[in-house]
N, C-alpha and C positions, 0 to 999 in steps of 0.2 A: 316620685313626681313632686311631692310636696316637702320644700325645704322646712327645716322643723321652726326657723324665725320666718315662716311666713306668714302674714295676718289674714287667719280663718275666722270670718263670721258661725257661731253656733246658735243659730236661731232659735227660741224657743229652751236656751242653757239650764234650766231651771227643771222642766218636765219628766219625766221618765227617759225620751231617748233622748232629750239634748243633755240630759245630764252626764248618763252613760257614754256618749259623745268625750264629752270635758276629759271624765277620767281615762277613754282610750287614747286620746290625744295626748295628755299628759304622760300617760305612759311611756307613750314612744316619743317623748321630749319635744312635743312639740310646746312653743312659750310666749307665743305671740298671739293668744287668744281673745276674741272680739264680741265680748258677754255682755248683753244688755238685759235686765228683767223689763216687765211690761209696765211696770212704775216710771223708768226710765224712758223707753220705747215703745209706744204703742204703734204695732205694725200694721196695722187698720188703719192708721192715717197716712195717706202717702207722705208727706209733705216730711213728715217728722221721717219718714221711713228714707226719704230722699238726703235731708241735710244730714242723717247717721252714715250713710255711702258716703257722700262729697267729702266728709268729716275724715272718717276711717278708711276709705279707701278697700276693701276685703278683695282679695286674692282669689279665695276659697269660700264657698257657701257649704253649712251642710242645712238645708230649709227643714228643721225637724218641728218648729213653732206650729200651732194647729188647738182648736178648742176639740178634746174629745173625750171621751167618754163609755158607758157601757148600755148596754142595751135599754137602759130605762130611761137614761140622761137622753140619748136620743132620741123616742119615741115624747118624750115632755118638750125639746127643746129643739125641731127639725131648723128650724128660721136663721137660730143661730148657729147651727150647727155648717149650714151650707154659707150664710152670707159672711160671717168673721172667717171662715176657711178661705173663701173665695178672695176676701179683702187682703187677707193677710200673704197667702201666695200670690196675688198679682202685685203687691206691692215690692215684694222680695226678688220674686222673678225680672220684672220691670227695672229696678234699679239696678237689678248686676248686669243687666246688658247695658242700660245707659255709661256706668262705671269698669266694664272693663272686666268683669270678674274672667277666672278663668278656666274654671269648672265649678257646676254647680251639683249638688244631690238633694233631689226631693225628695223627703220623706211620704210615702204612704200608707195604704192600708189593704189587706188581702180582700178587704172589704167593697172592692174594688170590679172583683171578677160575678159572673152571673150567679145568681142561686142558684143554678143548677147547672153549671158550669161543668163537663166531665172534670172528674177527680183521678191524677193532682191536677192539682191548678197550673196551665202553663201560661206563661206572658202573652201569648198570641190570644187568649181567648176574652179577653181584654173587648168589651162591646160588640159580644156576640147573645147576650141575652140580656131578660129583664134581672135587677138587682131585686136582694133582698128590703121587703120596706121599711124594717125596722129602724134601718140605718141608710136610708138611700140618700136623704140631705148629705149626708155627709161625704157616702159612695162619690155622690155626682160633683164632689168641690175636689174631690183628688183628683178624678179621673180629668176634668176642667185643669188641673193643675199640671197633669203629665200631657196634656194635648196642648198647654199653653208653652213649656218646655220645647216641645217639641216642634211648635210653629214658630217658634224662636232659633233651634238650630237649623230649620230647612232656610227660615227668612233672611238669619241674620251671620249664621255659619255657627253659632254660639254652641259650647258643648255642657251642656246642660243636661242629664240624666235621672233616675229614678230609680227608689230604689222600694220596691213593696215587702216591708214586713207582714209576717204571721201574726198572731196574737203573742205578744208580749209580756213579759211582767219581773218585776226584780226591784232593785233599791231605784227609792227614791217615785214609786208607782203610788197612785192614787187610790186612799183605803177609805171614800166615802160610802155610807151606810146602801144609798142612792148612785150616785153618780159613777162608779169603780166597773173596772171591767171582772171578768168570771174570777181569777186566781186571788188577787188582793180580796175582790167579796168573799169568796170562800174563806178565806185567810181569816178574814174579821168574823166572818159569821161562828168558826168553828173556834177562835180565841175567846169572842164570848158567851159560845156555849159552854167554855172548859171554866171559866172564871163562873160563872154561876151556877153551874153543877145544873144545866139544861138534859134532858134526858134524850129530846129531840133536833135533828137542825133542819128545815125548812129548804130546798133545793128547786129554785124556778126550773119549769119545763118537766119534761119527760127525763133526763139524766141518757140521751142514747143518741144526742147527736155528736159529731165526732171533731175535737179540735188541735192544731197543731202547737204546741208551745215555744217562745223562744227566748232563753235569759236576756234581758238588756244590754248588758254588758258584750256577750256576742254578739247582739246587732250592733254595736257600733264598733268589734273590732271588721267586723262587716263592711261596714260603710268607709272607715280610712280606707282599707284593703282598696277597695273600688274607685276612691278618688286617686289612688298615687298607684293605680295600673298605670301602665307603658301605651305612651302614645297609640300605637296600631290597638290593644286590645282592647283601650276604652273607644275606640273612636267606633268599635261593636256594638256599645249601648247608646249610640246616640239614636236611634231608630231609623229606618229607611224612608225615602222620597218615593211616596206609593204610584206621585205621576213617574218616575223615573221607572223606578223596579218593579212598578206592579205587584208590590208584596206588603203585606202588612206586620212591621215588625217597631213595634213601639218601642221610644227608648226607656225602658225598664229591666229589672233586673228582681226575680223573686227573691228574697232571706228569709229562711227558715232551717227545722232539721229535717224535712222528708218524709215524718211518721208523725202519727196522733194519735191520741185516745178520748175516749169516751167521758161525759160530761159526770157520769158515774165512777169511772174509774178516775177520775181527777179528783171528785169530794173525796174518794175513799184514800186517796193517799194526799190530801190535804188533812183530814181527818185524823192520821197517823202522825203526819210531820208536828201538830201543832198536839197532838197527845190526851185527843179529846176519844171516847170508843161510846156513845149512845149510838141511834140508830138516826139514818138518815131518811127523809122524806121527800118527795119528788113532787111538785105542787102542778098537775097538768094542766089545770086551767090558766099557767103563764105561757108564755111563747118560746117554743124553742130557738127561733131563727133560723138560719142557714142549716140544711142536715149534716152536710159537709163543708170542711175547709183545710182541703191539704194542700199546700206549695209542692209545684215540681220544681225541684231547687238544682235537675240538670246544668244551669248554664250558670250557676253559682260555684259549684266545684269547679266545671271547667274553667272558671276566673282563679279556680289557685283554692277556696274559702271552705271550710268547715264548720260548722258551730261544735264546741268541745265543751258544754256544759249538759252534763245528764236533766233530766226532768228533777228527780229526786233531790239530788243534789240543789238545784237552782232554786227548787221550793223550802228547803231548809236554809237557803241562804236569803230567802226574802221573806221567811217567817221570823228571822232573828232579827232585819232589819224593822219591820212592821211592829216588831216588840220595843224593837230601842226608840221607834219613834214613839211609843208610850210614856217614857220617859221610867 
């Protein structure tokens, strides 16, 4: 679908998955790429977000831009968590329908679906319960972001779509002490346990809730995959007219691998990858969060898409990068 000189906006180019974005695009030659950092572009301002459209003209959106974070960063910072989400997807959304775009993909978060959502997670269950609080600011600026999408293709005919990753992590992921999600923290907490000859490493929660992983780099061979389907098969994620159909089928699309493990078995083979062997400890008076979070990634295959990075693998490959970023 997508010519490789055509000018795709990479929102957000900098992040974990806009980054991963750039290098799958690249790969498959694509060379017309439309990369602003937020020094340049502040997507919270429409105005500035308007004259970068009229300017540039983008073809293709992939909206991966988004302030986020891991479970601590949220619970300090709910305010911004929802209102710079909120600013930043309506202003992105907004301007590709004024401009013409001509498929767009919003990035979001499995974070999405109820806490206690039956497991896996299917896309239909999508505002069928209460979210988790830890992270609901943020929950409620995606879900506002795939209902804004969506009232855009019923209103305006636009094909605009969604695409919800699992918990992610790989090059170019945020290793703050604070602010990081579970894989990078772990990564740094057991680096520098090995660098100081720690006897002990510290593990928020209970270690027994269960979560799905999925390299970077496969989500964004993910997301081309799903922009440059064939007309008939994308026009399947753009969601249905529930006055028309009477069916509630949002346009989203789950990415993940299908399977998870344990918050325990994830330290323990962090703990191996970075070649640290003390004993781990499990601190219960933090919050576990959500108990489960498995994607049914049924209607992800049937689009053609697998992810082909092992867990093991993935974490040795963003434990080397986490080092290089050391220097």
């Amino acid at each position: 679908m997508m010519k490789t000189d055509a000018r795709i906006f990479v929102a957000g180019h900098k992040g974990l998955v806009g980054s991963a974005l750039v290098r799958a695009l690249h790969a498959q030659g694509y060379s017309n790429l439309l990369l602003r950092g937020s020094k340049d572009l502040d997507l919270r301002d429409p105005a500035a977000v308007e004259r970068f459209f009229a300017e540039t003209k983008p073809e293709y959106v992939f909206l991966a831009a988004a302030k986020v974070g891991g479970i601590i960063a949220n619970y300090k910072y709910p305010v911004e968590f929802l209102a710079d989400n909120l600013a930043i997807q309506n202003n992105v959304i907004a301007a590709s329908h004024r401009h013409g775009v001509t498929r767009l993909l919003f990035l979001g978060s499995s974070c999405i679906y109820p806490k206690l959502a039956p497991q896996p997670l299917q896309e239909r269950s999508l505002l069928t319960g209460p979210l988790e609080s830890s992270n609901r600011a943020y929950a409620l600026a995606k879900i506002a972001g795939i209902e804004l999408i969506w009232s855009y293709n019923r209103q305006y005919g636009t094909q605009y779509t969604a695409a919800m990753p699992t918990n992610l992590y790989g090059p170019g992921d945020n290793y703050h002490p604070e602010n990081s999600h579970v894989i990078p923290g772990l990564l740094r907490k057991f680096h520098e346990a090995k660098a100081s000859g720690a006897a002990t490493v510290t593990v928020w929660g209970t270690g027994t809730p269960r979560r799905e992983f999925l390299f970077s780099d496969d989500m964004a061979r993910a997301c081309v995959h799903i922009l440059n389907l064939d007309a008939a098969t994308y026009a399947g994620l753009l969601g249905s007219d529930e006055t028309a159909t009477g069916q509630f089928d949002p346009p989203l699309v789950n990415v993940g691998v299908g399977h998870d493990v344990t918050i325990a078995e994830l330290a323990s083979m962090v703990a191996k990858v970075v070649g640290w062997s003390g004993t781990i400890q499990y601190d219960t008076s933090k919050p576990d969060g959500t108990p489960r979070k498995l994607m049914d990634v049924t209607k992800l295959h049937s689009l053609g898409w697998r992810a082909s990075t092992d867990l093991a693998d993935g974490l040795q490959l963003a434990y080397q990068e986490f080092v290089h970023t050391l220097g």
